[in-house]
C-alpha positions as CSV (number, residue, x, y, z in Angstrom):
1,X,105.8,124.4,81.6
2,X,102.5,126.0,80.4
3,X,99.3,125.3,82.5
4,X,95.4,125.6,81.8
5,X,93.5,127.4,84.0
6,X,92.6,124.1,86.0
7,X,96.1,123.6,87.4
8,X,97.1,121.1,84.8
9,X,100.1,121.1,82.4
10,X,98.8,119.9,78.6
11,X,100.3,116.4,79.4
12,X,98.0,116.3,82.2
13,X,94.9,116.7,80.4
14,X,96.5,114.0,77.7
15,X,97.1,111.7,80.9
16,X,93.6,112.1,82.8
17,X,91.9,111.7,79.5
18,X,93.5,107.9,79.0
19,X,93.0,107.5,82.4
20,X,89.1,107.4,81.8
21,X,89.7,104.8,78.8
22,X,92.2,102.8,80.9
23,X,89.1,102.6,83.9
24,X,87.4,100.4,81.4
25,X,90.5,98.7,80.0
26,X,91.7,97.5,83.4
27,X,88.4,96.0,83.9
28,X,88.7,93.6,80.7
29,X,89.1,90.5,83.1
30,X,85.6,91.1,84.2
31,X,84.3,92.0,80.5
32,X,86.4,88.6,79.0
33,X,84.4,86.3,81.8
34,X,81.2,87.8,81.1
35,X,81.9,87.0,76.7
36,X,83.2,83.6,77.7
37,X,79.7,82.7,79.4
38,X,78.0,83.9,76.7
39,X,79.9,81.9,74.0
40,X,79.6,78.7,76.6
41,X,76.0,79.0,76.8
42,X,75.2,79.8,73.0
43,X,77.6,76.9,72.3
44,X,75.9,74.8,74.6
45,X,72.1,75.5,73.7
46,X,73.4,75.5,70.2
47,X,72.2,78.7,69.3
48,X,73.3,81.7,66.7
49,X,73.8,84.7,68.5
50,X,73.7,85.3,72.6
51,X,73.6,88.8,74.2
52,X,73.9,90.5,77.1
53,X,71.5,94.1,77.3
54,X,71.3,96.9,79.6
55,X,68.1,99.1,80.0
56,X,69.3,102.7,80.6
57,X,66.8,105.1,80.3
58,X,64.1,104.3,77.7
59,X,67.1,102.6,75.4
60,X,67.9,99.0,75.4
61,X,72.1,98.9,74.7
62,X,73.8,96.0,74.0
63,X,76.6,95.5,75.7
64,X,78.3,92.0,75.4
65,X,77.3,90.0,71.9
66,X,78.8,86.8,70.9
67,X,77.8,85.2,67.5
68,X,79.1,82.8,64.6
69,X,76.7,84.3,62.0
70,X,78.7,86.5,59.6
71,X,75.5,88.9,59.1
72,X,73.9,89.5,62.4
73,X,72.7,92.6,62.9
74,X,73.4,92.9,67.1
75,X,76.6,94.6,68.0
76,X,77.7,95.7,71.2
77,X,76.7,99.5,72.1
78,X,73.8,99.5,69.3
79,X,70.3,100.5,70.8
80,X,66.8,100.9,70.2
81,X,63.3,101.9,72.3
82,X,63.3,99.4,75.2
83,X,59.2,99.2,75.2
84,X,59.5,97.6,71.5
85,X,61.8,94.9,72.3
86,X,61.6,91.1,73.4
87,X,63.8,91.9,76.5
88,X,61.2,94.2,77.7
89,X,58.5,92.3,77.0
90,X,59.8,88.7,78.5
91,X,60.6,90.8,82.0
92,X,57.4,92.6,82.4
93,X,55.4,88.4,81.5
94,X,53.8,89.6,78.5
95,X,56.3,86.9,76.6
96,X,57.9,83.8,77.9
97,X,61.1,83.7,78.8
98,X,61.7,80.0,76.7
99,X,60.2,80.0,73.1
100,X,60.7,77.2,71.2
101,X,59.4,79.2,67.8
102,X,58.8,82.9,68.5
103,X,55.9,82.4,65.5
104,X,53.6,80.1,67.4
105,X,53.0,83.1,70.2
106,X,50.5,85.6,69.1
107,X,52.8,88.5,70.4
108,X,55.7,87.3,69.4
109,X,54.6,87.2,65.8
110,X,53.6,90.2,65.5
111,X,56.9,91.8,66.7
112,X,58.8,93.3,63.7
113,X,62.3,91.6,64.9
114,X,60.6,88.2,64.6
115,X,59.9,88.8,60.9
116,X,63.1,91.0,60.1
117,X,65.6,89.2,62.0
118,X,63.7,86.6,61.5
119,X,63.7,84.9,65.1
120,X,63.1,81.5,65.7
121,X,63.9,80.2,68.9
122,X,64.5,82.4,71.8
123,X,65.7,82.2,75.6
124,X,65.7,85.6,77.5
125,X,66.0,86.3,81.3
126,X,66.7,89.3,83.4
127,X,69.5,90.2,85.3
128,X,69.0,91.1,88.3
129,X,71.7,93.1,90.7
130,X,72.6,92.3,94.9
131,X,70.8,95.4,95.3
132,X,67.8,93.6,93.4
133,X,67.6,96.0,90.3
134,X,66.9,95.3,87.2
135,X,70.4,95.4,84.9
136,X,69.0,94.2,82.0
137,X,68.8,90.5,80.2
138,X,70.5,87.8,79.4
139,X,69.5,86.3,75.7
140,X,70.2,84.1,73.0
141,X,68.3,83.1,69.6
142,X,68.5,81.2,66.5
143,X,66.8,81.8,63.3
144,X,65.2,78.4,63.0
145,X,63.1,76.8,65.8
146,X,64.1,74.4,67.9
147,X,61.5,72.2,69.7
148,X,64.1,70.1,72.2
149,X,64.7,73.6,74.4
150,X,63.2,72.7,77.9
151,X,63.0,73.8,81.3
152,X,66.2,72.6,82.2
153,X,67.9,74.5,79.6
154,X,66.3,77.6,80.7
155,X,67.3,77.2,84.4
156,X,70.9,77.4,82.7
157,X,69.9,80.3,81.8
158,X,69.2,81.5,84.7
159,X,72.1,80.3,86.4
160,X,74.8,82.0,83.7
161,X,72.5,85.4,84.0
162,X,73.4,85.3,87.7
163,X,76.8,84.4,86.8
164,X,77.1,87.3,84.5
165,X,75.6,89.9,87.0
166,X,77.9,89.5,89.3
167,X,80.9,89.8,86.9
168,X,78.9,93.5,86.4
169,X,79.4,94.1,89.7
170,X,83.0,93.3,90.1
171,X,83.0,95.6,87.1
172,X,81.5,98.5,88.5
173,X,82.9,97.7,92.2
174,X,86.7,98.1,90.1
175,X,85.6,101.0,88.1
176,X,84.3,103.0,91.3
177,X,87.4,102.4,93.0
178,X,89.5,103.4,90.3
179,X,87.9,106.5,89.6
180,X,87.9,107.7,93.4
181,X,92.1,106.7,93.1
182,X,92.2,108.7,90.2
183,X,90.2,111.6,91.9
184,X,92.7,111.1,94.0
185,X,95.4,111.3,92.4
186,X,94.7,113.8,90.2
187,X,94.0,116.2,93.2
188,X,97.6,115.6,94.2
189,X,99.3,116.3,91.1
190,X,97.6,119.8,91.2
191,X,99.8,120.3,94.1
192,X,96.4,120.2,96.0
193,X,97.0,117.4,98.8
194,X,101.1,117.1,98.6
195,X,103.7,119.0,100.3
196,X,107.9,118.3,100.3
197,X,109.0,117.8,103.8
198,X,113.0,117.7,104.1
199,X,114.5,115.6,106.3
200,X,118.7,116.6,106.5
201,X,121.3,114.2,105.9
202,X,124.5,114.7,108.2
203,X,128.0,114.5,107.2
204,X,129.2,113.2,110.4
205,X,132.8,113.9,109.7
206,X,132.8,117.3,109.9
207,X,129.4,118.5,111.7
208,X,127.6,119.4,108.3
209,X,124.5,118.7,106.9
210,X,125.5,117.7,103.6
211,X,122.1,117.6,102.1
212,X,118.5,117.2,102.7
213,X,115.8,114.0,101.3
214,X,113.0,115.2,99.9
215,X,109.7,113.0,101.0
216,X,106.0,113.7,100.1
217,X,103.5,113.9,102.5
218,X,99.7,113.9,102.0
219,X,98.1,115.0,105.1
220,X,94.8,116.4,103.7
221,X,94.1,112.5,102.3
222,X,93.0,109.7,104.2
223,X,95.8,108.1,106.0
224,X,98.4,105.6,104.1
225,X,101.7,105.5,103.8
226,X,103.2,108.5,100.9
227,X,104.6,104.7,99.1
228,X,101.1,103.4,98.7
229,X,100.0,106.9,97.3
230,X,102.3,106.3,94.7
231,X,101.7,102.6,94.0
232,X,98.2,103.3,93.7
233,X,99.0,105.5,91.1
234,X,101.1,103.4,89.2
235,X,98.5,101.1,89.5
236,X,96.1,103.2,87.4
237,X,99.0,104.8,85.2
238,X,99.7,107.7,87.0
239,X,102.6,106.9,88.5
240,X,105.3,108.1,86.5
241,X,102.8,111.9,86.7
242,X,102.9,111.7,90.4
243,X,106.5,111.3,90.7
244,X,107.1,114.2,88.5
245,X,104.9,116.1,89.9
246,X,106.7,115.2,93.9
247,X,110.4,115.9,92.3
248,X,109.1,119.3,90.7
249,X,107.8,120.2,94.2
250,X,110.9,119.3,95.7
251,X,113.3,121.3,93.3
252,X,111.0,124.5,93.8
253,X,112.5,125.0,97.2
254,X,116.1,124.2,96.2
255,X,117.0,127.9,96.5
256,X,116.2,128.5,100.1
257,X,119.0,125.9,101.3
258,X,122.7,126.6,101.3
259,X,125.0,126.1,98.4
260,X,126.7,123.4,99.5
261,X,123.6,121.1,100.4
262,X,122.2,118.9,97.9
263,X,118.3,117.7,97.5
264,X,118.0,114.0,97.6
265,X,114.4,112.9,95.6
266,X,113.0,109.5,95.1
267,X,112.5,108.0,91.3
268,X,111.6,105.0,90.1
269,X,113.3,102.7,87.1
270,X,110.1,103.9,85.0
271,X,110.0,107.2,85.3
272,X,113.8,107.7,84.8
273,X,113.4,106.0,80.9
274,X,110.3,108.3,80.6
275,X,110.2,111.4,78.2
276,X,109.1,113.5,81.4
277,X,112.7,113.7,82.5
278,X,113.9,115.6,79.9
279,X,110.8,118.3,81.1
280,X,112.5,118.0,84.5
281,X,116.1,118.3,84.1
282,X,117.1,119.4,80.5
283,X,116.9,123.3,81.7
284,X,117.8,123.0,85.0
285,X,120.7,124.4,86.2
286,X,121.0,123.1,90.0
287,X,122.1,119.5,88.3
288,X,125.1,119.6,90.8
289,X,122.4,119.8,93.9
290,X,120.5,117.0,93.0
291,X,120.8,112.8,93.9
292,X,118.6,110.9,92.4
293,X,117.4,107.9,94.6
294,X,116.6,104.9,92.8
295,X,113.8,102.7,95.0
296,X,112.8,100.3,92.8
297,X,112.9,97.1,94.8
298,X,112.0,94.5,92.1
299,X,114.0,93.5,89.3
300,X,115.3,95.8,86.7
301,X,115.8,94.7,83.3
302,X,116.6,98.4,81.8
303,X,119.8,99.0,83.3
304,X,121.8,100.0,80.2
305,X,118.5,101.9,79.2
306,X,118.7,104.0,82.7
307,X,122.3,104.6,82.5
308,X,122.3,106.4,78.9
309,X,119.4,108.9,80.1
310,X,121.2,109.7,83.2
311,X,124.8,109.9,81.4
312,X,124.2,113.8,80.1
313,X,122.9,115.0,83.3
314,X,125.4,113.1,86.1
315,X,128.3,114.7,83.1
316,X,126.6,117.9,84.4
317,X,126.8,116.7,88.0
318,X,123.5,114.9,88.6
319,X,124.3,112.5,92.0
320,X,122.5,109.1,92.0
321,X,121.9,107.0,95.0
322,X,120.7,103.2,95.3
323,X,117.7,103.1,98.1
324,X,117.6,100.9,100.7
325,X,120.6,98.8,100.4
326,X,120.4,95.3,102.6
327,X,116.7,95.5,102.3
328,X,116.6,93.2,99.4
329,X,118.6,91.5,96.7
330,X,117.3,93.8,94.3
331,X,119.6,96.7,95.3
332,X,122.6,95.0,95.1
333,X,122.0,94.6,91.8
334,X,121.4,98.3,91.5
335,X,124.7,99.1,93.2
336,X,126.5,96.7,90.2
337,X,124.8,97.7,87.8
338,X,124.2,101.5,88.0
339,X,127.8,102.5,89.9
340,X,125.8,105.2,92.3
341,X,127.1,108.0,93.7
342,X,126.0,107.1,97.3
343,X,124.1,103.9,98.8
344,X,121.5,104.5,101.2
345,X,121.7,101.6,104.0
346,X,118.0,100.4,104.6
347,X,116.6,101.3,108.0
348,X,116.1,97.4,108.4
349,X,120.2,97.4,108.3
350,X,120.9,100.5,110.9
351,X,118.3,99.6,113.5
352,X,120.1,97.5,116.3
353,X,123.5,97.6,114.5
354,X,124.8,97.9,117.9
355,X,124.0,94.8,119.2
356,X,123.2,92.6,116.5
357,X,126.6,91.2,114.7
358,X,125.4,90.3,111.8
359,X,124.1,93.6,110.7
360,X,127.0,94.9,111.4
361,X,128.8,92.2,109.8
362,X,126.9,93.1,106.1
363,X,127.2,96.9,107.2
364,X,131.3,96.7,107.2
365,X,131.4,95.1,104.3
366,X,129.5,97.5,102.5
367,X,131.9,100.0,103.9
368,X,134.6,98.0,102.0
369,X,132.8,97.9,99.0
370,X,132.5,101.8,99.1
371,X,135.9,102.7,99.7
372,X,136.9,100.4,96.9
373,X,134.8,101.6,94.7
374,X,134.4,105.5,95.5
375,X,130.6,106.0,96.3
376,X,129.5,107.2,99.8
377,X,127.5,105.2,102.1
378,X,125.0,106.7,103.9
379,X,122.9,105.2,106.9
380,X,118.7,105.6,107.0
381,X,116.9,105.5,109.9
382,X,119.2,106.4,112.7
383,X,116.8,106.7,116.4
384,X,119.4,106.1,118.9
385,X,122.6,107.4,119.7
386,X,124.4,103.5,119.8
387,X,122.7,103.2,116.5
388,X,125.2,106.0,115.5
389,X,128.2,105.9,117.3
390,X,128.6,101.8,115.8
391,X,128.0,103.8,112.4
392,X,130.8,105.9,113.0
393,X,133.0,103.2,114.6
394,X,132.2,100.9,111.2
395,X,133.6,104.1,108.8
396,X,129.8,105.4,108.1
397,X,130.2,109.6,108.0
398,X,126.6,110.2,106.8
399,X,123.6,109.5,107.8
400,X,120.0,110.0,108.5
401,X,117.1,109.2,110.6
402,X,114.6,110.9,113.8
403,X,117.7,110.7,116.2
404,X,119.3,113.2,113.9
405,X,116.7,115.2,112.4
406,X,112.9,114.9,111.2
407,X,111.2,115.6,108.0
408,X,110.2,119.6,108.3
409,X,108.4,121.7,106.0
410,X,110.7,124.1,104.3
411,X,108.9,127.1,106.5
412,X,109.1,124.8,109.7
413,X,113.0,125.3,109.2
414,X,115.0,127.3,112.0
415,X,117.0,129.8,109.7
416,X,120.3,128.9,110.8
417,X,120.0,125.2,109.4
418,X,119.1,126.3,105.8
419,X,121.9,129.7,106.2
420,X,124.9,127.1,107.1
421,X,125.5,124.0,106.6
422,X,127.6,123.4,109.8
423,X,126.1,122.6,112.7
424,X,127.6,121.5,116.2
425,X,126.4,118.0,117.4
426,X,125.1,117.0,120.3
């Protein structure tokens, strides 16, 4: 896969550009609200065309317009000099902010909108931030005058102005945060702030580690859990790159462990019926070393979808495991649906299996289910040595968990547990 010189793959660039557009798209709630309480009060004071303006700089930019004549000449992102305008003038007194007929004020008259446009009554106000700076105003005008406007009507004003600036700060609030996720994230997909640690899975039937889970860590970034790193990033529409990004990290290592040990990486529903799996797995040729864990723990309505992408690569001898099994009714409709390879029993299931019946109640008959239907069951979050010898008395062989083993960094390893895969138990 062919980088630029900034660490990103072509894709990449594609995906951070949209990512800039989709900062403004996923603020649309905030940019709908403000339109809606511009069309209420134009609607209201009966007027032709309301506007909401910015001052940046020496430009006046309008950014919100909402109309119902076919030729008015405002449109949202069109500028002009700030100085010449009503806007400026209303906010610095030299104009009123209610006119009833822009032609009876001296000033007013002699403005070239007032003629042009032409501009008969008018109703401007200024917006005014928490942090008490000036954003801009709030207008509206007809073309005719209108002599029952009042005092009343331009404390409306007013009030929708306020209404309206906070919207823009909600807006800007959302946009900040966004962009410092996707800073974020961006930086971790440059293999910047994200490191595989491998934590080994143990075939408990014959002393072996049968293969190794692959989890991202992110120690460099402030501290949350890896799976909120990569819900925030599905959140702004980088999931789907993130997860790439963690697998391809994963894989990169693959030669260093034994030949009879597997890599076990995390996916979701999404990024399994995504075109980046074909960059991921349509050259490889470790396909036999690789389980796919599926942890998507909502509903999937894509099944058939996922099982004919993954049909040419588990022919080729691609594993797949359902996550956290017993966590939620979700994965049992994984395990029917997508006949895995192995099903991972949710930490929630192993911890206190040996004194709480009912989990291990749910956990035989899963054992059942597995030997009728030939997929392996493996047990997550072993930490105590009852935990796993009521595994092993229920027909559980493999499993995982501190008790057994801890996530490492491929170089924090001793060399005899990536040489051999057997290794004596305690």
């Amino acid at each position: 896969m062919k980088t630029n010189q900034a660490g990103f793959t072509a894709s990449d660039s594609k995906m951070k550009r949209m990512l800039l557009n989709h900062t403004d798209f996923a603020t649309q709630t905030e940019a709908h609200a403000i339109q809606d309480i511009l069309h209420a009060i134009r609607t209201h004071l009966n007027m032709e065309v309301a506007f909401l303006s910015e001052f940046f700089g020496e430009k006046r930019i309008y950014r919100y317009v909402d109309s119902d004549w076919d030729s008015n000449p405002i449109y949202p992102g069109k500028s002009d000099p700030v100085e010449s305008t009503y806007c400026h003038l209303i906010v610095n007194g030299t104009l009123p902010e209610l006119m009833q007929d822009a032609s009876k004020n001296s000033i007013a008259a002699g403005l070239a909108d007032t003629q042009a446009i032409p501009i008969g009554a008018c109703l401007s106000v200024p917006i005014t931030l928490s942090d008490s700076k000036l954003f801009g105003t709030f207008c509206c005008f007809s073309r005719i005058a209108d002599e029952t406007l009042n005092q009343r009507d331009l404390a409306l004003m007013h009030a929708f102005a306020e209404l309206a600036g906070k919207a823009i700060e909600r807006t800007r609030r959302t946009k900040s945060i966004k962009q410092i996720t996707l800073d974020v994230v961006n930086k971790i997909i440059r293999g910047e702030a994200m490191y595989p640690a491998y934590q080994p899975i143990f075939d408990l039937s014959n002393n072996k580690i049968a293969g190794f889970e692959a989890l991202s860590r992110f120690p460099d970034l402030p501290l949350n859990a890896p799976d909120i790193w990569f819900r925030e990033a599905h959140a702004i529409g980088l999931g789907i790159h993130l997860e790439v990004r963690a697998i391809e990290l994963a894989m990169s290592n693959i030669q260093y462990f034994h030949d009879d040990t597997y890599i076990s990486m995390n996916i979701s529903p999404k990024t399994i019926t995504s075109a980046s799996i074909v960059q991921l797995f349509d050259s490889s040729n470790v396909l036999s070393r690789i389980v796919l864990e599926i942890t998507e723990h909502d509903a999937v309505h894509q099944y058939d979808e996922i099982a004919e992408t993954l049909k040419p690569y588990r022919a080729q001898g691609l594993k797949v495991a359902v996550d956290d099994a017993g966590a939620g009714y979700a994965s049992f409709r994984h395990i029917l649906n997508l006949r895995p390879d192995y099903i991972k029993l949710d930490i929630s299931l192993t911890h206190s299996i040996d004194s709480d019946p009912a989990r291990r109640a749910l956990a035989a008959a899963l054992v059942h289910f597995s030997n009728d239907t030939g997929c392996d069951l493996i047990a997550e979050g072993v930490e105590t040595s009852e935990e796993l010898s009521t595994l092993i008395e229920l027909g559980i062989h493999k499993a995982q968990g501190f008790f057994l083993g801890r996530p490492l960094r491929l170089q924090e390893f001793p060399a005899h547990l990536l040489k051999s895969p057997s290794i004596p138990m305690n």
